[in-house]
C-alpha positions as CSV (number, residue, x, y, z in Angstrom):
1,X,6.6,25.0,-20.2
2,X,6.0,24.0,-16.3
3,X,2.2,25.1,-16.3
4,X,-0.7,24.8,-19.7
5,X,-3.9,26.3,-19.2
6,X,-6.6,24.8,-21.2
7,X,-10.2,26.3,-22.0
8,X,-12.7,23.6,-22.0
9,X,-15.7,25.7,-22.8
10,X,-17.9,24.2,-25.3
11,X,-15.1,21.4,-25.9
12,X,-16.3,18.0,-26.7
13,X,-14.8,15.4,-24.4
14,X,-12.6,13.9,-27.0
15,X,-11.3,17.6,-27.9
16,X,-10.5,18.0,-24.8
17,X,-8.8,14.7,-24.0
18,X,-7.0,15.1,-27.2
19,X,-5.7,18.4,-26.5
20,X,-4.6,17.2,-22.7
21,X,-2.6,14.4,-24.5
22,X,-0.5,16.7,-27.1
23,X,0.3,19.3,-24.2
24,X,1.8,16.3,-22.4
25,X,3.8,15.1,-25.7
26,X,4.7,18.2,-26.6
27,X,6.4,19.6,-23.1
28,X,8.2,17.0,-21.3
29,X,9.2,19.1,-18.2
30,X,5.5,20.0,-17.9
31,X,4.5,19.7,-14.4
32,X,0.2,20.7,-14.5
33,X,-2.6,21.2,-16.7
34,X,-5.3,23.6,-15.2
35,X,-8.7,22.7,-16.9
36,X,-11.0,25.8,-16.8
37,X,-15.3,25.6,-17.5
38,X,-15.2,21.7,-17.5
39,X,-19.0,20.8,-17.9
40,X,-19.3,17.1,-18.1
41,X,-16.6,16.5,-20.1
42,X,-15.8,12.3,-19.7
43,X,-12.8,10.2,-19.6
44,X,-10.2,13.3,-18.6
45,X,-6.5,11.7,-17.5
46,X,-7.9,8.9,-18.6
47,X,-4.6,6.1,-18.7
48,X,-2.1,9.3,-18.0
49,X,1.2,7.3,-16.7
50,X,3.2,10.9,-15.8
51,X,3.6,10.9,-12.0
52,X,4.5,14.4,-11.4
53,X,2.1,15.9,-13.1
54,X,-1.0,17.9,-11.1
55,X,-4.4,18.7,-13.2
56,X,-6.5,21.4,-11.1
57,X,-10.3,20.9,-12.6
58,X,-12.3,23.7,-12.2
59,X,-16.1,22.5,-12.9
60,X,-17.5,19.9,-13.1
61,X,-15.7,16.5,-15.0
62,X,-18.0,13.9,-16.2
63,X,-17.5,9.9,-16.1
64,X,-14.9,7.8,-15.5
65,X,-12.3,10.5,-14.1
66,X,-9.0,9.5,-14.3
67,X,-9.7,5.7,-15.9
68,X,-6.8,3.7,-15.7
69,X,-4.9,6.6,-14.7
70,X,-1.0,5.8,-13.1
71,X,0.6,8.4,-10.9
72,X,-1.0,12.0,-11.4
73,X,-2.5,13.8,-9.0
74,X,-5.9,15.2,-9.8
75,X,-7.5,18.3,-7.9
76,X,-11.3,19.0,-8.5
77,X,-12.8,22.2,-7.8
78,X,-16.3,21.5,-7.9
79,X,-18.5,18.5,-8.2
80,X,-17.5,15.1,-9.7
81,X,-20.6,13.0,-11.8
82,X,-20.2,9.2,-11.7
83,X,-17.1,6.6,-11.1
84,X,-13.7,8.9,-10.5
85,X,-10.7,6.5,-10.2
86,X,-12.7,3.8,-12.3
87,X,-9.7,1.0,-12.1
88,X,-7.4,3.8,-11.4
89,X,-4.0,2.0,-10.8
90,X,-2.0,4.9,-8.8
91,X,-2.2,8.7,-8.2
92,X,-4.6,10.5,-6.4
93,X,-8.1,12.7,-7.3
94,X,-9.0,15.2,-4.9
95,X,-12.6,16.3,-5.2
96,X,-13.8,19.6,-3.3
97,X,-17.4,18.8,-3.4
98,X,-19.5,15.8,-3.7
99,X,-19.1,12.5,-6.1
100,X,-21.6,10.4,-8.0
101,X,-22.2,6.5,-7.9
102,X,-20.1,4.2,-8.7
103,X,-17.2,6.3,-6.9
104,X,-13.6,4.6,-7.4
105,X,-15.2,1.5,-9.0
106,X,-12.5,-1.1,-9.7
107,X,-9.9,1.0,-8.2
108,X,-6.8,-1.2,-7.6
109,X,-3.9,1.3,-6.7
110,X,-3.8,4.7,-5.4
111,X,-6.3,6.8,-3.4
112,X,-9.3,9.5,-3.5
113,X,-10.5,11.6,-1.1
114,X,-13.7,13.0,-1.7
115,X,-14.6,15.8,1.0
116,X,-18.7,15.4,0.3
117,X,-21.1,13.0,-0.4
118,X,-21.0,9.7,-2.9
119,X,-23.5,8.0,-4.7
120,X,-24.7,4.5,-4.4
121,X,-22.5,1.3,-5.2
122,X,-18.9,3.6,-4.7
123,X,-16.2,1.5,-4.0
124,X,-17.8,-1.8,-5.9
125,X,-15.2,-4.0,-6.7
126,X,-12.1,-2.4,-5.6
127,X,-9.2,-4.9,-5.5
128,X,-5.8,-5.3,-3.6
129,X,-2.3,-7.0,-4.9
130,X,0.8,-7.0,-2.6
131,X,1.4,-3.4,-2.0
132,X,-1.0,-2.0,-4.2
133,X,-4.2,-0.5,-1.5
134,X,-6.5,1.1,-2.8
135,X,-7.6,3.4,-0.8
136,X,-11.5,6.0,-1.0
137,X,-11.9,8.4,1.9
138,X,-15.6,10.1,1.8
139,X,-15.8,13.1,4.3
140,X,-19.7,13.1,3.8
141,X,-21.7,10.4,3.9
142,X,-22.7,7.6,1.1
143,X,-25.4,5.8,-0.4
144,X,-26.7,2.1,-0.2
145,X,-24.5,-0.6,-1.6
146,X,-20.8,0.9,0.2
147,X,-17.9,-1.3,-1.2
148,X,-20.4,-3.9,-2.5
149,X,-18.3,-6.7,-3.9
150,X,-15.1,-5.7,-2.8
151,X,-12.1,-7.5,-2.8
152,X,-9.6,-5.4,-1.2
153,X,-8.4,-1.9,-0.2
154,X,-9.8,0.6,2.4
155,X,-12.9,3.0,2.4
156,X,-13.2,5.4,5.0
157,X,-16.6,7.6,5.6
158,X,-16.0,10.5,8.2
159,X,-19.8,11.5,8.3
160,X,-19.3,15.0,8.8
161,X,-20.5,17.8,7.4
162,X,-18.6,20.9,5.2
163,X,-18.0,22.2,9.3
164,X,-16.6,19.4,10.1
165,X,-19.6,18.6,12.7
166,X,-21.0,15.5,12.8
167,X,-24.1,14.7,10.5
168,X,-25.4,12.1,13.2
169,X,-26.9,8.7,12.3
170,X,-25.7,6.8,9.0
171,X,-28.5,5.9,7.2
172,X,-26.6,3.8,4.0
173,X,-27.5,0.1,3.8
174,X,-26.7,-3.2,2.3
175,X,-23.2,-2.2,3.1
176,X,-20.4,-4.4,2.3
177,X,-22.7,-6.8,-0.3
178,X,-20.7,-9.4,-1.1
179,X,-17.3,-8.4,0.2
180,X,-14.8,-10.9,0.6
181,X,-11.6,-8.8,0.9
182,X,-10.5,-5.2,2.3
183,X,-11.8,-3.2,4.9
184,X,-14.6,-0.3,5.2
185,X,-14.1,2.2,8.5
186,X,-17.4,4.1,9.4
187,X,-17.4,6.9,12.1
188,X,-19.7,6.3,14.2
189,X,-22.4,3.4,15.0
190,X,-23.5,1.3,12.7
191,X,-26.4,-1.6,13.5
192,X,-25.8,-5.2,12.1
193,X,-29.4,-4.4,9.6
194,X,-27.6,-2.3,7.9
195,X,-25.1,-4.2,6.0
196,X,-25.5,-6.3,2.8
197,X,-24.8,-10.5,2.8
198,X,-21.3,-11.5,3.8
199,X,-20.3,-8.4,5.7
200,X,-19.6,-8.1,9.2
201,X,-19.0,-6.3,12.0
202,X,-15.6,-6.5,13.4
203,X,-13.4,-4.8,16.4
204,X,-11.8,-2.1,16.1
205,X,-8.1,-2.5,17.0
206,X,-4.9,-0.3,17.7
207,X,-4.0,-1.8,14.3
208,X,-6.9,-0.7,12.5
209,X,-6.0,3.4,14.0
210,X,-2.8,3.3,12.8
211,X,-4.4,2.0,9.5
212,X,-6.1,4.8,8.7
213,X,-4.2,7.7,10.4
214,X,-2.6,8.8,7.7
215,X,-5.6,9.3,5.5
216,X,-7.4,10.8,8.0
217,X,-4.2,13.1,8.2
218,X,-4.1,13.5,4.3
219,X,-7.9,14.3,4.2
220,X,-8.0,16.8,6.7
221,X,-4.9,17.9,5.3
222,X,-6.6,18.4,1.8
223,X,-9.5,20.3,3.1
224,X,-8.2,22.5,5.7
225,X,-9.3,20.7,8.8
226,X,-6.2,20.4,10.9
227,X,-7.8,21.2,13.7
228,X,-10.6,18.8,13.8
229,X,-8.0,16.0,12.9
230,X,-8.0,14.8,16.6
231,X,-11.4,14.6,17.2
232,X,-12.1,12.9,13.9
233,X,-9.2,10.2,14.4
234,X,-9.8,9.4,18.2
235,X,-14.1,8.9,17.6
236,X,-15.8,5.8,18.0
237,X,-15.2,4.0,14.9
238,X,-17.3,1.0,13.1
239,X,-15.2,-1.8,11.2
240,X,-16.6,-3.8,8.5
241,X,-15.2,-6.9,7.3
242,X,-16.1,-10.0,5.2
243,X,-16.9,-12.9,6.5
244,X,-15.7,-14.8,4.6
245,X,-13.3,-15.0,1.9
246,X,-15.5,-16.7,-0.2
247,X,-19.3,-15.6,0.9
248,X,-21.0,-17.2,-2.2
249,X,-18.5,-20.5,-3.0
250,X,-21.4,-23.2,-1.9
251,X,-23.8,-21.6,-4.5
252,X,-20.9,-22.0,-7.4
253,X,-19.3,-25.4,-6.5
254,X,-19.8,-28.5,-3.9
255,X,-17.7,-28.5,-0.7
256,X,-15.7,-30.9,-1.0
257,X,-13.5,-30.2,2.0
């Protein structure tokens, strides 16, 4: 069987994680699970390793979607509640409306796209290793504390609205707290008040437009903006950057170089 169809209603969350698990087991050429009334269920896909597999969510999932999930693809019609992609290691969730806090916290493979708002601290910790990018693209707009901590990988915030039209002056701050790796891209201005300790503002390069072409591409791609992918790739763009590698290493241990 190519395609389950699973009921959620009144499911607890282990239920329904139990009965996403056996489908899998049971039908090796299956290629998606559609979830139907999802209503805060946690942990779904959590640690699923079966890369061509597609789960549509209809509803809203609850925590930790997709947790140490490897290689599906995850589509979410409706609202997601805190940290999708928490340490996610590959694949790719696909939210159609807005995203809680904590938004791809310790994501270190793989990539979400979120075509609304996220919540404060999303992107905290996210981590890089050779080829492995993480990477969190946020159509909307996002709340204090923007890749706070992080270590590596790419978040991108459009600032547009569910037009496509600009939604004018960010307003997020203490952006970039304690980063010392990877790279945040914000459309439009930025001022220097706005970001946290050990972030910076950097130029934006050729480099850095090829960089994030192709999610720009994918995300328009996912939410049926073609036509404003132009307009959104060739806009005045803000990069953010640690300082330093190591922002905090004097308050730890003595320089002794």
């Amino acid at each position: 069987m190519e395609v389950v169809e699973i009921d959620a209603k009144d499911l607890h969350y282990r239920e329904l994680n139990e009965k996403i698990h056996k489908v899998i087991e049971e039908n090796s050429d299956l290629k998606k699970i559609i979830l139907k009334n999802v209503l805060g269920q946690r942990f779904i896909a959590n640690g699923l390793r079966k890369k061509d597999l597609t789960i549509e969510i209809y509803g809203t999932p609850g925590g930790d979607l997709g947790m140490f999930m490897s290689g599906p693809t995850i589509y979410v019609y409706g609202n997601c509640e805190f940290a999708p992609g928490n340490t996610m290691d590959d694949g790719r969730i696909i939210i159609y409306g807005n995203s809680g806090d904590v938004t791809a916290h310790s994501m270190r493979g793989g990539k979400v796209f979120v075509r609304g708002d996220v919540g404060y601290r999303s992107g905290i910790h996210m981590k890089a290793y050779k080829d492995k990018v993480p990477v969190l693209v946020i159509g909307g707009t996002a709340k204090d504390f923007l890749g706070e901590y992080m270590a590596g990988g790419k978040i991108i915030v459009l600032n547009i609205d569910e037009k496509g039209n600009d939604l004018g002056k960010i307003k997020g701050r203490m952006i970039g707290t304690g980063i010392h790796g990877g790279v945040i891209y914000i459309r439009g201005n930025i001022d220097k008040k706005q970001l946290g300790v050990a972030a910076d503002i950097k130029e934006f390069t050729d480099e850095d437009l090829k960089n994030i072409e192709e999610d720009v591409k994918d995300f328009c791609k996912y939410f049926n903006l073609e036509d404003k992918f132009d307009d959104l790739l060739y806009s005045k763009w803000t990069k953010i950057a640690p300082i330093s590698k190591r922002p905090f290493g004097k308050l730890y241990t003595p320089d002794l170089f």
